[in-house]
N, C-alpha and C positions, 0 to 999 in steps of 0.2 A: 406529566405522567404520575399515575396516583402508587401507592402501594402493593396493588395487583397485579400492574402491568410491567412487561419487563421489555427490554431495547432487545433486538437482536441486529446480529451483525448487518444486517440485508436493509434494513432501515436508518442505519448511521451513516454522515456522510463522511468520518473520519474515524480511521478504526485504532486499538490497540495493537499492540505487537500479537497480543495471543488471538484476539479478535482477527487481523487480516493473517496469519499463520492458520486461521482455520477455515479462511479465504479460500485461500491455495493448496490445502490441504497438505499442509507440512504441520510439523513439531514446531513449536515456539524456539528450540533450539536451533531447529534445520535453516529459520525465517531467519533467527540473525546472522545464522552464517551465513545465508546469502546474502543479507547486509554489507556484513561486513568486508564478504569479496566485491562487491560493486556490480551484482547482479539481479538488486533490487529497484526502483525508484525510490527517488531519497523524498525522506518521509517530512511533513511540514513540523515543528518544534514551537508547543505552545506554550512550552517553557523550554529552558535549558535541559531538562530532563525528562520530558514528554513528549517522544515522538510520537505524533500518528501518521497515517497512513492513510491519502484518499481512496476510499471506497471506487469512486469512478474510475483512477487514474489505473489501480491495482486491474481493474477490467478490462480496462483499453489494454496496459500492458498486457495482458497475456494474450487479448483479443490478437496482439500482433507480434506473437510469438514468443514473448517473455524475453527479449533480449535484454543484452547486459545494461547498464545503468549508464554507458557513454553512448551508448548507440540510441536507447531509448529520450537521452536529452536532445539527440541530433534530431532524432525522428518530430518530436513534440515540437523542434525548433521549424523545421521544415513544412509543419501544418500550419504553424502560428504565423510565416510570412505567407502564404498559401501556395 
């Protein structure tokens, strides 16, 4: 990507807090309070202090109603044995 060009959210496959916060059309505050109640998917950590957030996974999520972050592990779990 040269100088000109800039990334949007739509073509990352791993987003920032404020990036997928503007995903779902929340505040970057609103995002982590849903974090931090367990109503998010938990984010992958490319360091200890950089979560992102899959792009795909954030879609699917809502695609299947946004549920809370146990239900959504259950659900992912019950696709991946088929």
């Amino acid at each position: 990507m040269n100088a000109t060009q800039t990334s949007t959210s739509s073509d990352q496959l791993v987003l920032t807090p404020t990036d997928a916060a503007r995903v779902l059309g929340v505040s970057r505050a609103t995002f982590f309070k849903m974090h931090s109640a367990g109503k998010l998917p938990l984010p992958v950590y490319l360091t200890s202090r950089c979560p992102r957030w899959s792009r795909a996974e954030l879609v699917a999520w809502l695609e299947a109603g946004a549920p809370d972050r146990l239900t959504w592990q259950r659900l992912k779990d019950m696709n991946r044995k088929g």
